[in-house]
N, C-alpha and C positions, 0 to 999 in steps of 0.2 A: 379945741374941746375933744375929748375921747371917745370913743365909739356909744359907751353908756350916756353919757351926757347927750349927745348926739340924740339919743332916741327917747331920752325924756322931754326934749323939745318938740323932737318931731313929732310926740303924741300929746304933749300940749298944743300945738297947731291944730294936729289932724282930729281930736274932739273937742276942738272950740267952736260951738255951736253957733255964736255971733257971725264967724266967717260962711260967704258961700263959700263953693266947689271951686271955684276961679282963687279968689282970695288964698286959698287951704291951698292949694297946687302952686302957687306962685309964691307965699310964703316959705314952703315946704323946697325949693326949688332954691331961693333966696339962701336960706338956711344951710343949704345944703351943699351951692356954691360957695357960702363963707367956710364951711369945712371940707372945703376938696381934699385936705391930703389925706384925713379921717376916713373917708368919703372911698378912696383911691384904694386903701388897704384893709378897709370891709368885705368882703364880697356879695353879701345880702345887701349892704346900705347901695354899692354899685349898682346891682340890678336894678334898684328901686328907683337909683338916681337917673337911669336909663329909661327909664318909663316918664319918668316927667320930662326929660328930654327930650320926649318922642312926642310928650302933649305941648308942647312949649313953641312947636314948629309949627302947630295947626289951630291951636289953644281950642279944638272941639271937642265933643263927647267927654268933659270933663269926668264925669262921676265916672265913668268907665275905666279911664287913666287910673284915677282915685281908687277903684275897687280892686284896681291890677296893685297898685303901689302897696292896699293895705296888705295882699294875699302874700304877695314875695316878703313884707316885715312880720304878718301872720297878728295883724291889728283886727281886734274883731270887737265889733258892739254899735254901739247907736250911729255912732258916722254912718256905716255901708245902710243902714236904713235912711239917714238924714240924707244922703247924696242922689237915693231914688227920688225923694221927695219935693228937691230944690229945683229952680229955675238955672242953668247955666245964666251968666248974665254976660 
């Protein structure tokens, strides 16, 4: 998939309100390992791929992970509210 496709998903993930923060990051993560080469020759989707890398190793302070990933793709609206609000589980 192409970089655009790529981030029509990622933002069908990341404002799917059914998922938590855990869910949303390991989706996102999933997704995002199926498009490594995409992934490779982005340089914003890189950075962003690098932050859930870094949650992936500790899987804590999700929503914080989640607020870094949406800043580097520049994703703004009810998620970064929904993720102060949730429970990590």
């Amino acid at each position: 998939m192409d970089a655009e496709q790529l981030m029509v998903e990622i933002n069908n993930i990341f404002w799917n309100k059914e998922l938590t923060d855990d869910d949303v990051a390991n989706e996102l993560l999933d997704v995002m390992d199926a498009n490594r080469e995409t992934v490779e020759f982005d340089r914003v989707l890189k950075a962003a791929y690098r932050v859930l890398n870094i949650w992936s190793r500790t899987e804590t302070d999700t929503g914080l992970y989640l607020d870094q990933f949406a800043d580097i793709l520049k994703l703004e609206g009810p998620m970064l509210e929904k993720n102060h609000n949730k429970k990590n589980m």
